[in-house]
ROTORGU-145327 format. One record per residue (C-alpha): x, y, z. Coordinates in Angstrom, 1 decimal, padded with zeros to 4 digits, m for minus. Layout:
<pts>
px;py;pz
X;Y;Z
...
</pts>
This chain:
<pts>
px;py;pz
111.4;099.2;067.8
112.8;101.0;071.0
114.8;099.6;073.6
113.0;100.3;077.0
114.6;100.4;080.4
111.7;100.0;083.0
113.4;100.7;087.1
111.9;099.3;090.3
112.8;098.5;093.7
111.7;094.8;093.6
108.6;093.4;092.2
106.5;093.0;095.8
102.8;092.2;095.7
101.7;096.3;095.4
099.7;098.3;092.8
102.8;099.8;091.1
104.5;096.2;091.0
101.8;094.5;089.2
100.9;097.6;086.8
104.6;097.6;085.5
104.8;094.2;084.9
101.5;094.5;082.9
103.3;097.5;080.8
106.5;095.9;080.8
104.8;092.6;079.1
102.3;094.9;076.6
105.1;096.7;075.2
107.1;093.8;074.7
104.3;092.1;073.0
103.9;095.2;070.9
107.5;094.9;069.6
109.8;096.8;072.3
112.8;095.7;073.6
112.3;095.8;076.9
114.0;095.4;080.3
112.9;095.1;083.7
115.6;096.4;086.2
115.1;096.1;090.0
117.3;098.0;092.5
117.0;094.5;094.6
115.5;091.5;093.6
112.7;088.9;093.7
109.4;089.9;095.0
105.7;087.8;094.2
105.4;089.3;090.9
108.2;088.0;089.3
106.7;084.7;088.0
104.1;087.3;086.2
106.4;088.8;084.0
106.7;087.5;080.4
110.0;085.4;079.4
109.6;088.4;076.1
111.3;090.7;078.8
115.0;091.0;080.3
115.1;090.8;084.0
118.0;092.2;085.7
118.1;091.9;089.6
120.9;094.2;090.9
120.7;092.6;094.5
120.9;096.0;096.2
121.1;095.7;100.0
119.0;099.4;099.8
117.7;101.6;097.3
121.3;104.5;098.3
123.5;101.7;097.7
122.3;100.9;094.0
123.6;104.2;092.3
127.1;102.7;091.3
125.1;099.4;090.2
122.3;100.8;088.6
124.7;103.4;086.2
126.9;100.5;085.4
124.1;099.0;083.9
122.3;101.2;082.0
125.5;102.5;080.3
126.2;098.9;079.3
122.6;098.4;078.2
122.3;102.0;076.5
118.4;102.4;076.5
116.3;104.7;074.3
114.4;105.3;077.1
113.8;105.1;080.8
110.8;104.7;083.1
111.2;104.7;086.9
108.4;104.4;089.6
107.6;105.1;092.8
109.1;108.0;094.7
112.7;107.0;096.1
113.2;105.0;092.7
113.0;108.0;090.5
115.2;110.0;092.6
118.0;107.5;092.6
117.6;106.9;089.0
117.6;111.0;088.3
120.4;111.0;089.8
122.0;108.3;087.9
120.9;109.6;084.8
121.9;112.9;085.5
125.4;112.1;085.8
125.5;109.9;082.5
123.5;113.5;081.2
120.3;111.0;080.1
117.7;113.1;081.3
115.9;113.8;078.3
115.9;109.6;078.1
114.2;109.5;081.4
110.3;109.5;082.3
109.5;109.2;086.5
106.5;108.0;087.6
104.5;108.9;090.7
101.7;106.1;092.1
100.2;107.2;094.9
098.2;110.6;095.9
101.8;112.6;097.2
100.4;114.8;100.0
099.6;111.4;101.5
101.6;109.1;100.8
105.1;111.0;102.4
103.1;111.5;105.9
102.7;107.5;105.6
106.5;106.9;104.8
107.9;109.1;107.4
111.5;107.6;107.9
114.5;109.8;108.0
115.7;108.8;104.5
112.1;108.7;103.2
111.2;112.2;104.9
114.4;113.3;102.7
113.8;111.7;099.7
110.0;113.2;099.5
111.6;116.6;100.0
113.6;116.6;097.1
112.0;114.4;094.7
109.6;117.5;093.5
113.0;119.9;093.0
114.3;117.0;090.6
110.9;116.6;089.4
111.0;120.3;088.0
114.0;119.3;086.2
113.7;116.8;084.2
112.9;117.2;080.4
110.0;115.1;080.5
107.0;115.3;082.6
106.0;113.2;085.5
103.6;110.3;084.9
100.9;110.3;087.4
098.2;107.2;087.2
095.5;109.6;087.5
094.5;113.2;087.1
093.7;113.4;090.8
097.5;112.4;091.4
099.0;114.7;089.2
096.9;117.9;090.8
098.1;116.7;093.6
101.3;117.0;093.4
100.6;120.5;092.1
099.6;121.8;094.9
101.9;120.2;097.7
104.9;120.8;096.5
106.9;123.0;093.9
106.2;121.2;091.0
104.3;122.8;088.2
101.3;122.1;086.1
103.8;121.9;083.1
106.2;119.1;084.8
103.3;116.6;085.2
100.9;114.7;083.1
098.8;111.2;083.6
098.5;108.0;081.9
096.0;105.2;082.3
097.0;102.1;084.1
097.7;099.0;082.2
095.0;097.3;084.7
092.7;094.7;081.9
094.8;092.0;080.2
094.3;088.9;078.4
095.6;087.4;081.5
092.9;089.3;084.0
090.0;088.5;081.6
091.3;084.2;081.3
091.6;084.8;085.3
088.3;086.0;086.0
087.1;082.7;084.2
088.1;081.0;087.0
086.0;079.4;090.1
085.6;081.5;092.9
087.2;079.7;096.3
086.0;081.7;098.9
082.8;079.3;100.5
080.6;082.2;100.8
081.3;082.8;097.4
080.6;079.7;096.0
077.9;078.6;097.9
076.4;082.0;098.7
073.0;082.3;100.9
072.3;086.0;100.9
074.1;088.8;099.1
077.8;088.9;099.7
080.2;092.0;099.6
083.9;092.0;098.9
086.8;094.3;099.5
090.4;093.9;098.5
093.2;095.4;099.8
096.3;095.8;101.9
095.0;095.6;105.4
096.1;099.0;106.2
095.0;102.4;107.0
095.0;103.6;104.1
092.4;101.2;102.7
090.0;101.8;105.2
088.8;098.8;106.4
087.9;099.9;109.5
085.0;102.2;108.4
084.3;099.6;106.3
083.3;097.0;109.1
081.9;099.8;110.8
079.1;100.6;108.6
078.7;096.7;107.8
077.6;096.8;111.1
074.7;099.1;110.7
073.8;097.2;107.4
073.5;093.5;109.2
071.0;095.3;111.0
068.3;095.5;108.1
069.7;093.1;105.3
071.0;089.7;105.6
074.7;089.9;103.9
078.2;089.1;104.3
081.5;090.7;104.3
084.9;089.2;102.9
087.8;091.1;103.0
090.9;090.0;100.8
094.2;090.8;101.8
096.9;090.6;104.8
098.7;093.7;106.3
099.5;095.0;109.6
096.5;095.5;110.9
094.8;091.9;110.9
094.7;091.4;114.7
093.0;095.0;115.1
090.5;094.6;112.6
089.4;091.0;114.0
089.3;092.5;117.4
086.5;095.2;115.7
084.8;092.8;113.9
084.4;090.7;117.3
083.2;093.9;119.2
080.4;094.0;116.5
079.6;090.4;116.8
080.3;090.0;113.6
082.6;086.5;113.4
079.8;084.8;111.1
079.4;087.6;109.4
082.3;089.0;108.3
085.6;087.2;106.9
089.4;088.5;106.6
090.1;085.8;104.4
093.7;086.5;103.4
095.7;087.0;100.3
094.3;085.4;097.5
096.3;085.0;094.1
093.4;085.3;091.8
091.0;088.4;093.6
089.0;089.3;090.4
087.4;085.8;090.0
086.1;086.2;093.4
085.3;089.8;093.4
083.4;088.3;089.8
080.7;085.9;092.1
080.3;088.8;094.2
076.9;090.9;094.9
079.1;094.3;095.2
082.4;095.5;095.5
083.3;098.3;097.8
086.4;100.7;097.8
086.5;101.9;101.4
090.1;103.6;100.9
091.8;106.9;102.8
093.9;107.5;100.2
094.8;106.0;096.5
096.6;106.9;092.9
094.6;105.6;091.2
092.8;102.1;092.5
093.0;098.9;090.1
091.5;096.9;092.1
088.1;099.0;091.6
089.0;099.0;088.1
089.7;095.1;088.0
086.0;094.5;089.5
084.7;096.9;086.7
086.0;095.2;084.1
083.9;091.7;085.2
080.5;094.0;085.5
080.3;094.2;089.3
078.2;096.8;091.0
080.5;099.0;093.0
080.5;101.7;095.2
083.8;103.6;096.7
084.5;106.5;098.7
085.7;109.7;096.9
089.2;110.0;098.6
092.0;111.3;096.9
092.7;110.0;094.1
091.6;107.6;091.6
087.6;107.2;092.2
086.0;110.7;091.0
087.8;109.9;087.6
087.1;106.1;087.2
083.3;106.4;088.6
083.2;110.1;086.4
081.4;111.8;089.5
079.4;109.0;090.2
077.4;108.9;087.1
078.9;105.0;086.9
078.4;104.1;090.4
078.2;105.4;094.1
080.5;107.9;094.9
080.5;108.3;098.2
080.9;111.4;100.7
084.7;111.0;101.7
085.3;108.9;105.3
081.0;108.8;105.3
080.4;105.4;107.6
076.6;106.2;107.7
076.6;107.3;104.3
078.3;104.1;103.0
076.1;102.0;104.9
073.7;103.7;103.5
074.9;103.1;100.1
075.7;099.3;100.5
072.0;098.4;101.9
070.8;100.3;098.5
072.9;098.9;096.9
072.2;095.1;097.8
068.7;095.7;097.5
068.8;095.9;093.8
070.0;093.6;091.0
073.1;093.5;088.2
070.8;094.3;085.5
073.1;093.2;082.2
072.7;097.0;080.7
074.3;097.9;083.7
076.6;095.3;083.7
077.7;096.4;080.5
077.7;100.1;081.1
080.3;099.5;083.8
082.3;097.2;082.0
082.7;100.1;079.0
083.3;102.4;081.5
087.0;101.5;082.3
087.9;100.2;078.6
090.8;102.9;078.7
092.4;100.7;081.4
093.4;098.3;079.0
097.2;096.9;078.6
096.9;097.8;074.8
095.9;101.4;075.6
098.3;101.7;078.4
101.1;100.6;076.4
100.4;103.5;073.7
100.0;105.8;076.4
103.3;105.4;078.3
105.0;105.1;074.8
104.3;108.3;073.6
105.1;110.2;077.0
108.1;108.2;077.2
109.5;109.2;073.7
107.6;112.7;073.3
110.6;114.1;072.9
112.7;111.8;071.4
113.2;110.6;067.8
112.5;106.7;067.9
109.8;105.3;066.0
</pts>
């Protein structure tokens, strides 16, 4: 048994949130000590993490102000090892473990495709901290996580970290808990009570998910095939997207229907699942609706899809930021049925996103170099 030291900023309702809560609650389960530190505190994933792991809110005002708390902590709590994530947490806890000389018991994790993601966070302190983060990254003992292949080339080629500083690990995306969830009823009315095929998205309502093409080329499909679109999700761009999906004539049609606590049993009743995104890491949500046999389709952006559809033998891959081509796809698409072979050859096609074999995964990177059992 190891003592595990896992940093965030807060546990907020993103990706990287949710995935290291599902670590942080496999390895515990597995027999790890484990500890769930956040440079803040609170956020909507707290009530998912198990009562099997330590949480410790700092209460932060800002990620720069957390250095002095953060190293007064982990020299009282003296981990085996340390796991950070998302950019300006692994700087700040480099630096922190740089001056207790705990590299070697440090492992930083990267989430999102880099070249990307800094032009999207383009604050002065941000700009700063995506400048230096690959010159600490070359640095460290042990090689950065990325949650995909895709990710780690990535970072490669943008900046000056090199081949040897970075590897990737799977996210801890299936768990008991997804698989009990997607037992559940589906709540969304055209879900439950469905008259033609349905489509569903999930997502931030961002840029970077892509929505926007997306309604577009549901606009060219309602042209041929009776269907309906339900987005999931809330973000800054609800008022724009409504406007668009007005100017299509689309209001009975197509539904933002808001956060919802429990996507996969909805994205379960659904006819197919489409990942419309500018930019990922590596996209769970694609993986979640895989995991319940849904047909999907996504774009090939960078980075996540290529990987988790392997070229597009699994399912569409689509030509990257393709409206035409990814109405084209849907109408095909919704045209055919689940068969249950293909049902199940989707489902087996994202078995290596499992908590158990996540947990394994980020264990061994984490301790490559060190002697704990």
């Amino acid at each position: 048994m190891a003592k595990i030291s896992i940093v965030l900023h807060d546990l907020r309702g993103g990706g990287a949130e949710k995935m290291m809560v599902r670590l942080a609650n496999q390895l515990a389960e597995n027999g790890d000590s484990v500890e769930m530190i956040l440079l803040t505190a609170g956020g909507v994933n707290k009530p998912f993490l198990s009562k099997s792991v330590t949480l410790v809110e700092l209460n932060s005002t800002r990620t720069l102000s957390a250095f002095s708390p953060l190293r007064k902590h982990l020299k009282a709590s003296q981990p085996d090892g340390i796991l950070a994530a998302l950019t300006h947490v692994n700087v700040i806890t480099s630096v922190v473990c740089a001056s207790l000389g705990w590299l070697s018991r440090l492992s930083v994790s990267e989430r999102n495709t880099f070249s990307l993601d800094r032009k999207v966070n383009n604050g002065l302190v941000m700009k700063a901290t995506y400048a230096i983060a690959p010159y600490i990254y070359r640095y460290i003992p042990n090689p950065v996580i990325a949650v995909s292949k895709g990710v780690a080339d990535d970072l490669v080629a943008c900046s000056v970290v090199r081949q040897k500083d970075v590897c990737s690990a799977s996210n801890p995306v299936i768990t008991n808990d997804t698989l009990e969830a997607a037992k559940q009823q589906a709540k969304h009315p055209w879900l439950t009570n469905k008259t033609g095929k349905t489509v569903v998205a999930v997502g931030r309502l961002s840029d970077q998910k892509g929505f926007d093409m997306l309604i577009d080329a549901f606009a060219t499909v309602l042209k041929e095939v009776d269907a309906r679109l339900v987005i999931f999700g809330e973000g800054e761009l609800r008022d724009e997207l409504q406007r668009k999906i007005e100017q299509h004539n689309m209001a009975q049609s197509v539904d933002l229907a808001g956060y919802t606590d429990n996507p996969i049993a909805e994205i379960k009743q659904a006819d197919l699942f489409v990942l419309s995104s500018r930019f990922e890491g590596s996209p769970n949500v694609l993986v979640e609706a895989m995991s319940v046999g849904c047909k999907v389709a996504a774009f090939d952006c960078p980075s996540g899809p290529m990987e988790t559809l392997d070229g597009g033998a699994v399912a569409p891959l689509i030509e990257y930021k393709n409206v035409s081509a990814l109405a084209k796809t849907i109408k095909a698409e919704l045209a055919t049925d689940n068969s249950l072979e293909n049902r199940s050859r989707i489902i087996g096609a994202v078995e290596r996103f499992s908590a158990e074999n996540s947990a394994n995964e980020y264990r061994k990177l984490i301790f490559a170099n060190a002697q704990v059992k």
